[in-house]
C-alpha positions in Angstrom: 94.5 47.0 65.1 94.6 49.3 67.9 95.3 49.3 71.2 96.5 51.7 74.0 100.1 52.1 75.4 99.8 53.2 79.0 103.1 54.3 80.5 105.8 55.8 77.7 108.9 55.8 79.8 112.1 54.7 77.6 110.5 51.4 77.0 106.7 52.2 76.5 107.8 55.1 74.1 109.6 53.2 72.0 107.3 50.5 71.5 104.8 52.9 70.6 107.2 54.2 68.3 107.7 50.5 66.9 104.1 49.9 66.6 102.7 53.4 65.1 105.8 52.4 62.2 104.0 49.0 62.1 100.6 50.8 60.9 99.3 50.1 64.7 96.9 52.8 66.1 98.6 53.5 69.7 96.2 55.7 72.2 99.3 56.7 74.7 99.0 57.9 78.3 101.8 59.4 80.7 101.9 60.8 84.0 103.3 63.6 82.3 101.6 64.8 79.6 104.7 66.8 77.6 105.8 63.3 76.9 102.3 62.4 75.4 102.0 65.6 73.8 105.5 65.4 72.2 105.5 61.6 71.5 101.4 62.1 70.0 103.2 64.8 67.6 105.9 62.8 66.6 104.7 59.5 65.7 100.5 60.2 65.5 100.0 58.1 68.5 96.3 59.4 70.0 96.9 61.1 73.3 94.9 60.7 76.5 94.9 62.8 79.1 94.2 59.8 81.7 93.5 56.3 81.9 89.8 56.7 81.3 90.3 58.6 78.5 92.7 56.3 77.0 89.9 53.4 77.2 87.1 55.5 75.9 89.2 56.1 72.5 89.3 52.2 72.0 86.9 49.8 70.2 85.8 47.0 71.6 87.4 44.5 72.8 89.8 47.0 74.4 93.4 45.8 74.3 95.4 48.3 76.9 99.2 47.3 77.4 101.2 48.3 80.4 104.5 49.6 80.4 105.0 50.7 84.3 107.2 50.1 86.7 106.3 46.4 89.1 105.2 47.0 92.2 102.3 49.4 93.4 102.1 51.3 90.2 101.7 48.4 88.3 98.7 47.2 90.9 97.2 50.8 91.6 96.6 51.3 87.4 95.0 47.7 87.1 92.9 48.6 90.1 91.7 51.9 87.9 92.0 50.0 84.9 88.8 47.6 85.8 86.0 49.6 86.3 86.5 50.9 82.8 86.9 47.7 80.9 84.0 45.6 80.0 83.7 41.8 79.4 86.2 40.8 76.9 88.6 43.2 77.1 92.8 42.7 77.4 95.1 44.2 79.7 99.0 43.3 79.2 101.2 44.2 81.4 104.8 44.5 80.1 107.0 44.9 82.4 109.1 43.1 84.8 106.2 41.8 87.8 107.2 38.6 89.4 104.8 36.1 88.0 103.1 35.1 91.2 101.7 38.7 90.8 100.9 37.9 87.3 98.8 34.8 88.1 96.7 36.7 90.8 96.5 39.5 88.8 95.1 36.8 86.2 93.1 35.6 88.6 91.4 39.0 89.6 90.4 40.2 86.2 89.0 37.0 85.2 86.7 37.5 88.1 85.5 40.6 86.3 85.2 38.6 82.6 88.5 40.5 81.6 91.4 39.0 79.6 94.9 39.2 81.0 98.3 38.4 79.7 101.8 38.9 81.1 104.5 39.7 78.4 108.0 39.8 79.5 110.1 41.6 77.2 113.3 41.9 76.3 115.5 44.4 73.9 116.1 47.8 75.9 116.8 50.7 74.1 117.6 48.6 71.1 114.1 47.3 70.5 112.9 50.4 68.6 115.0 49.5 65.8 115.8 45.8 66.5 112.4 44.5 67.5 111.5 42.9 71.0 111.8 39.8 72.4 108.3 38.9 73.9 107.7 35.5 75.6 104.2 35.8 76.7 101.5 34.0 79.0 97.7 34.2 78.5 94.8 32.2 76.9 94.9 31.4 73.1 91.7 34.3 72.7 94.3 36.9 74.5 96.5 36.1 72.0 94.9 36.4 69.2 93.7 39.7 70.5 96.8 41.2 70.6 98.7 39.1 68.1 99.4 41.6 65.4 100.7 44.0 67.8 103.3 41.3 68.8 104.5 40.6 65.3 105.0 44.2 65.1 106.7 44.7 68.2 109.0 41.4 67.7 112.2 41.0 65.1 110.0 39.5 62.6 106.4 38.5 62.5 107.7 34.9 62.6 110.6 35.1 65.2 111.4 37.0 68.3 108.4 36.0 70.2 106.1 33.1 71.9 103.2 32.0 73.1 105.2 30.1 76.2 102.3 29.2 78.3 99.3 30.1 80.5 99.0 33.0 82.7 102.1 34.0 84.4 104.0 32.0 81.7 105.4 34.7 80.5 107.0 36.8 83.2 108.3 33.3 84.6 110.2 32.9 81.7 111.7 36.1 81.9 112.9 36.0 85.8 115.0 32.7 84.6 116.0 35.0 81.1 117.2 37.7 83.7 119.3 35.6 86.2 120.8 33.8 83.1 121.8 37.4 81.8 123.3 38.1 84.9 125.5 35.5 85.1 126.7 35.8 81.3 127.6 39.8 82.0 129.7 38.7 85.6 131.8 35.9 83.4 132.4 37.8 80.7 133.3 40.9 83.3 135.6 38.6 85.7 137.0 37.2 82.6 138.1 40.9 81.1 139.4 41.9 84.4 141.7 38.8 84.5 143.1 40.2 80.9 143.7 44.1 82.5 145.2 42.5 85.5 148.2 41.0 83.4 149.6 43.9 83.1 153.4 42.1 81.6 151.2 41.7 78.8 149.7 45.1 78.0 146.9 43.2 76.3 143.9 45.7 74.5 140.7 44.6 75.3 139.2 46.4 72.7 141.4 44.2 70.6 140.6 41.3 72.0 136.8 41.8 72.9 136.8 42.5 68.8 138.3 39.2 67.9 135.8 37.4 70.1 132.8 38.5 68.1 134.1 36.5 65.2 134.1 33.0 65.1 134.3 32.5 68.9 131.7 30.4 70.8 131.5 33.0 73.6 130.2 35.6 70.6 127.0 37.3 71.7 125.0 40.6 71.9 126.2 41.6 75.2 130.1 41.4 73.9 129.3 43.0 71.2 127.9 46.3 73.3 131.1 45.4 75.4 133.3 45.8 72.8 131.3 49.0 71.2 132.3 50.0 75.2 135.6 49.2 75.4 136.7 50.9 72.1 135.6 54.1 73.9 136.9 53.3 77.1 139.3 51.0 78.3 140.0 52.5 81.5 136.3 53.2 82.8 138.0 55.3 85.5 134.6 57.5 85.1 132.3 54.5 86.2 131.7 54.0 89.2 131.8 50.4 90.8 128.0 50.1 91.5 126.2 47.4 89.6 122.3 47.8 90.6 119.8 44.5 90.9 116.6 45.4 89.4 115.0 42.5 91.0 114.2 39.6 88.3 117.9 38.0 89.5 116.7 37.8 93.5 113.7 35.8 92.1 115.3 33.6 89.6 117.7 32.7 93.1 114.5 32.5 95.3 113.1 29.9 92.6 116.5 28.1 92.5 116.0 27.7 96.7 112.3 26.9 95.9 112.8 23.8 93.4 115.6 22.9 95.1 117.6 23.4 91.9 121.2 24.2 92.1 122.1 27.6 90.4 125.5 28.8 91.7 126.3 31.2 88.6 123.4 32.8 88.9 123.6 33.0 92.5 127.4 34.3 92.6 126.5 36.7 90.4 123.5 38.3 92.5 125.9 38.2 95.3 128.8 39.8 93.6 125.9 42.9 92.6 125.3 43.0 96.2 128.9 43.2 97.0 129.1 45.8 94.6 126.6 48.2 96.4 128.5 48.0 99.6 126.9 45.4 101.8 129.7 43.3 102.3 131.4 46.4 103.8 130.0 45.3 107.2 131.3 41.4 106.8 135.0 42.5 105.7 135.3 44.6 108.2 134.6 42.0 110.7 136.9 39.6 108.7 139.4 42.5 109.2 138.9 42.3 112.8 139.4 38.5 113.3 142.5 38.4 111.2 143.9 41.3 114.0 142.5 39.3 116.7 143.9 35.9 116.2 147.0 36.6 114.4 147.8 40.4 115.1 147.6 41.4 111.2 147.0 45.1 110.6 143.4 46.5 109.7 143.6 49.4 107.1 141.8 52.7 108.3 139.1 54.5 106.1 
């Protein structure tokens, strides 16, 4: 099979890394082209030079998988994209696009006779040598177009991905993947603080976070990279107390409000980022200034 990889940030890179080890033919593109250059040297990857020199080095039917950011550059290189494509051919984009995008994006290139299919994936720097997790949405002649690329990319050929639905299946699944995540990192955070905070106890986390990976129900892959973390750094006096939102949570929260469905974790835990990056500053300052007004406390100064 071949196929091309178009964006090789951390992610892209290292799936084309995954699938040139797979026996995959991989024709890369990059903004920057030292990252092709340096990346087509390294694994044998084919290097383009732009997008429609990434499609001309493909056989048809064209398979092109995108690893951009979601948003405009996602849109702007599917709007290059179709004029290059002919009937038949697949575009996958890979990264995190809220599926509404997905299924309009569907939409629009099946207007044109093109294939589209929206993977979501999961792994992170550990993929390259882990595999992927890819839940992906698309027809079953999309799938079987890029198929052997995804029992590449995934843990096995077997496991570590699915077929999860149509169109915009994939990237639904996920946003919910995502918010779940987030609330599994703020419990298992709030739940370490509690153990620093007893300080009568002069409990080891790294100690403790250890023990948990064996035998306990809360085990998992995120206290496992906790406790690689911890032994390190127990303090974290170095880190500062900034946790970012990359987006997928505010849309599992949006879909919560949307079906009605009650998703408080989830929700606490987006709010608790938010907190994080200063905008409650505003609202406890005001809750400051009410305690002082109604029963004369003191306010604290900056």
């Amino acid at each position: 099979m071949q196929m091309a990889m178009i964006g090789l940030g951390r992610m892209g890179a290292n799936m084309a890394r995954r699938l040139r080890r797979g026996g995959i033919e991989v024709v890369g593109y990059n903004r920057n082209q030292e990252v092709v250059t340096t990346l087509a040297r390294e694994t044998g990857l084919l290097p383009a030079a732009s997008l429609a020199q990434a499609v001309a080095q493909l056989e048809s039917p064209r398979v092109v998988w995108l690893m951009l950011p979601a948003g405009e550059v996602t849109e702007r290189h599917l709007q290059d994209l179709i004029p290059l494509l002919d009937p038949g051919d697949l575009v996958i984009d890979g990264g995190n696009a809220h599926y509404p995008d997905s299924v309009r994006r569907g939409e629009l290139l099946a207007g044109h006779d093109l294939l589209f299919m929206d993977a979501g994936t999961s792994g992170g720097v550990w993929g390259l040598d882990n595999g992927y997790c890819l839940m992906v949405g698309g027809s079953e002649q999309a799938l079987q177009l890029v198929r052997p690329a995804l029992e590449c990319l995934a843990p096995a050929p077997d496991r570590g991905w699915a077929h999860v639905g149509p169109v915009g299946a994939g990237h639904f699944t996920k946003m919910i993947h995502n918010g779940i995540e987030y609330g599994m990192m703020q419990a298992l955070a709030e739940g370490l603080a509690l153990l620093k905070g007893k300080e009568a106890f002069a409990l080891d986390l790294a100690r403790i976070t250890e023990l948990w990976r064996h035998g306990s129900v809360v085990r998992s892959w995120l206290l496992d990279l906790t406790a690689e973390a911890l032994v390190e750094d127990q303090g974290l006096a170095d880190i500062a107390p900034v946790v970012a939102d990359s987006g997928e949570g505010r849309w599992t929260v949006l879909e919560a409000v949307e079906q009605g469905i009650p998703a408080p974790v989830i929700s606490l835990a987006l709010a608790s980022r938010f907190d994080s990056q200063g905008k409650a500053d505003y609202s406890n300052r005001l809750l400051a200034v009410m305690r002082r007004a109604f029963g004369g406390h003191a306010v604290g100064k900056d």
